[in-house]
C-alpha positions as CSV (number, residue, x, y, z in Angstrom):
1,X,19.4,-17.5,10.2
2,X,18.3,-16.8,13.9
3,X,14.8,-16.3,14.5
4,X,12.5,-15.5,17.3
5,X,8.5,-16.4,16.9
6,X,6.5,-13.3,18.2
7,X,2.9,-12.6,18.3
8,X,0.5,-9.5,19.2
9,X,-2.8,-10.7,19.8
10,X,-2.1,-13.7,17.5
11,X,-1.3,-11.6,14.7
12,X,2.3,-13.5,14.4
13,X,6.3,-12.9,13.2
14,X,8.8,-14.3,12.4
15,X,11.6,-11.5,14.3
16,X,15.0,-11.7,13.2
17,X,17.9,-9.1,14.3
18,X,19.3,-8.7,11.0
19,X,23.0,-8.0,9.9
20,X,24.1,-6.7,6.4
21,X,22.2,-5.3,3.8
22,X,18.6,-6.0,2.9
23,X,18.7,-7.3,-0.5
24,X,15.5,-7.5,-2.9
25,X,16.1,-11.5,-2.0
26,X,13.9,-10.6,0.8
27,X,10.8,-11.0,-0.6
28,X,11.1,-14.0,-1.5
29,X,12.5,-15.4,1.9
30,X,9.5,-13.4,4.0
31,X,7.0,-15.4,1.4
32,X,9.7,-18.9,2.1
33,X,9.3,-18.7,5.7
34,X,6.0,-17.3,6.0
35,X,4.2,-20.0,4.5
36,X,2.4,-22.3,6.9
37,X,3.1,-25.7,5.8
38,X,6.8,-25.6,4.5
39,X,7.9,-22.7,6.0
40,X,7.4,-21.6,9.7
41,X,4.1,-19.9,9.3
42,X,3.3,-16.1,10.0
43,X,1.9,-13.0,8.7
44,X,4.9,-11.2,8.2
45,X,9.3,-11.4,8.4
46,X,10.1,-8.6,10.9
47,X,13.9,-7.4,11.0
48,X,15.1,-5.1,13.3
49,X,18.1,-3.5,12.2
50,X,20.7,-0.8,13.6
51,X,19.6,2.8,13.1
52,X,21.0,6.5,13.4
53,X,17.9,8.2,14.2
54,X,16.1,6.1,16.8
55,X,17.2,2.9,19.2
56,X,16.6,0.7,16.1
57,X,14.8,0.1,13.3
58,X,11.9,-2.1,11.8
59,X,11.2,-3.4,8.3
60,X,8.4,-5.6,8.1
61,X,7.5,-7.7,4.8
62,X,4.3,-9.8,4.4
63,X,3.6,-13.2,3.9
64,X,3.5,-12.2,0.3
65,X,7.1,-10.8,0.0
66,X,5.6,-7.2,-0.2
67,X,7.3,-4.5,2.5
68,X,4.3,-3.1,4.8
69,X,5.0,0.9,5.9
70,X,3.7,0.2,8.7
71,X,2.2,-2.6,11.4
72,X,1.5,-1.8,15.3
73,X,1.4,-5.3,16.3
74,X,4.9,-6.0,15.3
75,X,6.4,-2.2,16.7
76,X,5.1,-4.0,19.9
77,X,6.9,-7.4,19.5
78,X,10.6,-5.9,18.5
79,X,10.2,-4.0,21.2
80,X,10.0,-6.5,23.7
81,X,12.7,-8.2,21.6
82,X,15.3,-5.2,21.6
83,X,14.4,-4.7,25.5
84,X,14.9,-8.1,26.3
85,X,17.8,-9.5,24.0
86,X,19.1,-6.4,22.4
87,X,19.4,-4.1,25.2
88,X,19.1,-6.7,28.0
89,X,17.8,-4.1,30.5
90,X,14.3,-3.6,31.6
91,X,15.1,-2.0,34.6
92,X,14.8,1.5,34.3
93,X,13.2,2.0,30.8
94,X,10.2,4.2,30.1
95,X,10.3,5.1,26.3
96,X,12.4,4.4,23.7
97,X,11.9,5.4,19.8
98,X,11.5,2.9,17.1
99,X,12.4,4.2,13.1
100,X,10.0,2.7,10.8
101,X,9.3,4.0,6.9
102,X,6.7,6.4,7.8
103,X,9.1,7.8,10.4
104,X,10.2,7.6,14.1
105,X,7.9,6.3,16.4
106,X,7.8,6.3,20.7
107,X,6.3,3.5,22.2
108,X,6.1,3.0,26.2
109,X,6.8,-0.9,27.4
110,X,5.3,-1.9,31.0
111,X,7.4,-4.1,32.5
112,X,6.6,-6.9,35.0
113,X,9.2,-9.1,36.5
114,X,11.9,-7.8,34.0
115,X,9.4,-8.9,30.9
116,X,8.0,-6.5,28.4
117,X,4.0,-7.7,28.9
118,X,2.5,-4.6,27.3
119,X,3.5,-1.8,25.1
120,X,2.3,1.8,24.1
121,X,2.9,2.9,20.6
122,X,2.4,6.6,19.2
123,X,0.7,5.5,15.8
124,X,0.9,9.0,14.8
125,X,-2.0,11.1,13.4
126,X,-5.0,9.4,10.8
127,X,-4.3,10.8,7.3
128,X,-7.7,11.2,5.7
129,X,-6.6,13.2,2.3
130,X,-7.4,10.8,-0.2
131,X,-4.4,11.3,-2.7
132,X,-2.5,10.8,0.6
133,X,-4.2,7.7,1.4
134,X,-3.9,6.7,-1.4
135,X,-7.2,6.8,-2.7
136,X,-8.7,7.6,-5.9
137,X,-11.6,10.5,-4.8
138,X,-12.9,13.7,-5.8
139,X,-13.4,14.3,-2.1
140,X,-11.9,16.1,0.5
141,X,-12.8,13.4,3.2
142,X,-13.7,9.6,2.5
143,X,-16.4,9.1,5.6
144,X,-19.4,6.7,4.9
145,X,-19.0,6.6,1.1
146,X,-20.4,4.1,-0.7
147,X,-18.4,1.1,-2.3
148,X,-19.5,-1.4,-4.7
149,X,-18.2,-5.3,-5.2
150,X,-19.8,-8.0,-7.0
151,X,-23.3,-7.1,-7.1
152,X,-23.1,-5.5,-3.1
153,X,-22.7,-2.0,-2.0
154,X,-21.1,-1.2,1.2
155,X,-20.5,2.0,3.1
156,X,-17.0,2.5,3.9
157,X,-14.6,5.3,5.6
158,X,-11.0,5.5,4.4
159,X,-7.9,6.4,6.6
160,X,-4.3,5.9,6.3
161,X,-2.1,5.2,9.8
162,X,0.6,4.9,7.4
163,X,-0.9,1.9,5.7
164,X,-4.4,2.7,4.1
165,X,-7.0,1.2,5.4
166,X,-11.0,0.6,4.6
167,X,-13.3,0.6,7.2
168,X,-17.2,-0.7,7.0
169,X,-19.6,-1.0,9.9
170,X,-21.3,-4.1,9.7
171,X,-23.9,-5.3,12.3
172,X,-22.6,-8.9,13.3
173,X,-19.3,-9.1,12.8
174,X,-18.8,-11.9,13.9
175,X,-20.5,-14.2,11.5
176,X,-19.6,-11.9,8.5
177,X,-18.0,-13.3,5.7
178,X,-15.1,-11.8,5.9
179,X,-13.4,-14.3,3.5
180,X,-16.2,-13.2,0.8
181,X,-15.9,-9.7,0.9
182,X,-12.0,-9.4,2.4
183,X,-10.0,-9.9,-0.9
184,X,-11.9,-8.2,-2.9
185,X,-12.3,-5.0,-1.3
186,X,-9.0,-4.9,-1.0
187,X,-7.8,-5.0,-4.5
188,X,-11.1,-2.5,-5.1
189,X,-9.7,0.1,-7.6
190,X,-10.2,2.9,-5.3
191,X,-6.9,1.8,-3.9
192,X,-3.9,1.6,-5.9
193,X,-2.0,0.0,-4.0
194,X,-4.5,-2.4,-2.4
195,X,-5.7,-1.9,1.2
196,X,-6.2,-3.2,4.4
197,X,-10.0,-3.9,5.3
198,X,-11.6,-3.8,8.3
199,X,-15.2,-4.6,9.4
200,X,-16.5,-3.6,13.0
201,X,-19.5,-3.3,14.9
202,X,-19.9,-0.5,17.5
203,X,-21.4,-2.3,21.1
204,X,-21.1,1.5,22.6
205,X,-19.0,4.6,22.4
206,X,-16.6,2.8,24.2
207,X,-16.6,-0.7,23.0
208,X,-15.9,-1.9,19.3
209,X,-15.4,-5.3,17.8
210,X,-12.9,-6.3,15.0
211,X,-12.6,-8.5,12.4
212,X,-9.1,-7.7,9.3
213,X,-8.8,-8.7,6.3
214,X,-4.9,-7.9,6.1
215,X,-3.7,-6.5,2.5
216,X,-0.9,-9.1,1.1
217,X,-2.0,-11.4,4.1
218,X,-5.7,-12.4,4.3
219,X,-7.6,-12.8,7.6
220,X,-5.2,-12.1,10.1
221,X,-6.2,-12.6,14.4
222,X,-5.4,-8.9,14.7
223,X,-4.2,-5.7,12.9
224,X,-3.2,-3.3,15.1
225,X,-2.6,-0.3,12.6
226,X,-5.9,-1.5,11.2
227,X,-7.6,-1.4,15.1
228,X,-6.0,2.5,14.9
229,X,-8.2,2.9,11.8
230,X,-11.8,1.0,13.1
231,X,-11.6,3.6,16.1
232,X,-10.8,6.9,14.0
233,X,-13.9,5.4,11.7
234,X,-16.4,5.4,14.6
235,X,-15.3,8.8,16.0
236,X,-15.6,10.1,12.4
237,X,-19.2,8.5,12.6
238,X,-19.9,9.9,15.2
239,X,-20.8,7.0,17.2
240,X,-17.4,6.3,19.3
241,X,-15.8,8.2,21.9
242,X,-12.2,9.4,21.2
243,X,-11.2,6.6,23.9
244,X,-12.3,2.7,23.0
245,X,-11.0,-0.9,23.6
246,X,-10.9,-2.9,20.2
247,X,-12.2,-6.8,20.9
248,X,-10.1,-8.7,18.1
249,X,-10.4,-12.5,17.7
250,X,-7.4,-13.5,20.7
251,X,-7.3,-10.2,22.8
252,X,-8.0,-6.6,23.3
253,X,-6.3,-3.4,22.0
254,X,-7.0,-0.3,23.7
255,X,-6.6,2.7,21.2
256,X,-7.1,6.1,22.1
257,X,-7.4,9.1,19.9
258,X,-6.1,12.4,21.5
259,X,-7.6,15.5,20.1
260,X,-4.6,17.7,21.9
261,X,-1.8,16.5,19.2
262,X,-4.3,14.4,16.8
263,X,-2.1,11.3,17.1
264,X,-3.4,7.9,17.9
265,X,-2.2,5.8,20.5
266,X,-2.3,1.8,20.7
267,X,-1.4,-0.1,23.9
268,X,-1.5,-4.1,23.7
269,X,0.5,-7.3,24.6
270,X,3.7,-8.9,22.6
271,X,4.6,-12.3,23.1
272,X,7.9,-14.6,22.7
273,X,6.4,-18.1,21.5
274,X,10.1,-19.8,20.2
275,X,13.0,-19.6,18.8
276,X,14.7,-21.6,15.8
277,X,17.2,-21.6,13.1
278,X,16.3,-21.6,9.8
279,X,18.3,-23.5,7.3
280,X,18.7,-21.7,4.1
C-alpha cells in the first residue's frame, strides 16, 4: 500500500489514494499504521477516494480504528494531495469541492510556485442543538454550563462542526493539564459518543490560544474542526470577535465566523513530509 505522510499544523496522516472497497478491515489497519512505534505513527489513515458528487472524497479513521465525520486539518492535506498528484495542475485552480460524511465541502488552495502552501475550507455552520450534537441536555443551547469530573467542575460550551466538540476557557493554557482532564471529559456521559475537548484562553477578541484533547486520539498538535469550535465558543461568550487567529502548539489557524451565511471558515497550511510503502 502507497502512502503519503501529511501534516496540518503537526496534526499528522497517513494519505493514501485508495482503490476498491472500504472494508470493516479498516479499522484495524488505521490503528496498525497509526501506532507510533510499530506502525508509521499519526493521528489518523486518510483515504481519498473517487466520488460522484464532488472532485473526490475523504474518509478519515483515527488512530483508534474509529471513522471521524469530520477533520479540517486533513480536508486541507488531501487537498494539496489531489492538486498536486491527483489532478497534477495547480495552474489555474481557485475552488474545488471535497465530499466528506457530513456533506460536500469547498475549500480554496493558494498556490505558490505550483505548491498548495495554504488552504481555505467552508467548515459549514456550528450546530448547537444538543440532541444534534449529540449531547444529553434539557437545554436549548449548551453555552457556559457547568461539567463535573473527578471531584472538579468546569464550565464548558458544546458545539458540533460535524464532530462534537467541548470547549472550556481556562486561564493558562498552556501549563494546563491537559492529559489530566483530556480523557476524561471526553468519555463524560453528556456525550454519547465521546467528544473532542478543547481548552483555550482568550489573549483579545482577536487572539485565542489552543490546546485538543482529540476524541479516539489523545493530545493531538492541532484540531482544526476543534479550532472552528474554540472560536464559535468565544463569540458565544461574548468575548471574541467573529474574526480570530487560533495559536495551536506548531502554527496558526485563522477561522472566521461569517454572520451572512453562519458558516465557519478555516484557512491554514498542509504539508507533504514522505512517502513509503507499507508492507501488509
Amino acid at each position: 500500500m502507497k502512502f503519503t505522510k501529511m501534516h496540518g499544523l503537526g496534526n499528522d496522516f497517513v494519505v493514501v489514494q485508495w482503490e476498491g472497497e472500504v472494508s470493516a478491515q479498516i479499522h484495524g489497519l488505521a490503528e496498525a499504521v497509526c501506532d507510533r512505534h510499530f506502525g508509521i505513527g499519526a493521528d489518523g489513515l486518510v483515504l481519498i477516494l473517487p466520488s460522484d458528487k464532488a472532485d473526490f472524497k475523504m474518509r478519515i479513521f483515527n488512530a483508534d480504528g474509529q471513522e471521524s465525520q469530520q477533520c479540517g486539518n486533513a480536508i486541507r492535506c488531501v487537498t494539496k494531495y489531489f492538486l498536486e498528484r491527483i489532478r497534477q495542475s495547480t495552474s489555474e485552480v481557485d475552488t474545488c469541492t471535497v465530499e466528506t460524511s457530513i456533506g460536500v465541502q469547498q475549500v480554496w488552495p493558494k498556490i505558490r510556485n505550483g505548491l498548495v502552501k495554504e488552504v481555505t475550507v467552508d467548515m459549514g455552520a456550528p450546530i448547537l442543538i444538543p440532541a444534534k450534537i449529540p449531547l444529553r441536555s434539557t437545554l436549548s443551547r449548551v453555552i457556559n454550563q457547568p461539567i463535573t469530573v473527578g471531584q472538579q467542575q468546569f464550565d464548558f460550551t458544546a458545539i458540533s462542526m460535524g464532530n462534537p466538540h467541548l470547549v472550556i476557557e481556562v486561564e493558562d493554557v498552556q501549563h494546563f493539564p491537559v492529559d489530566k482532564w483530556g480523557p476524561l471529559l471526553e468519555k463524560h456521559d453528556y456525550y454519547p459518543e465521546k467528544t473532542n475537548v478543547e481548552f483555550i484562553t482568550i489573549q483579545n477578541r482577536n487572539e485565542l490560544t489552543m490546546r485538543v484533547w482529540e476524541r479516539g486520539v489523545g493530545i493531538t498538535l492541532a484540531c482544526g474542526s476543534g479550532a472552528c469550535a474554540a472560536l464559535v465558543a468565544a463569540v458565544l461568550l461574548e468575548k471574541a470577535d467573529r474574526s480570530a487567529v487560533i495559536h495551536l502548539p506548531k502554527g496558526d489557524l485563522q477561522i472566521e465566523w461569517r454572520e451572512e451565511n453562519d458558516h465557519v471558515y478555516m484557512t491554514g497550511a498542509a504539508e507533504s513530509v514522505f512517502d513509503g510503502v507499507w508492507q501488509q
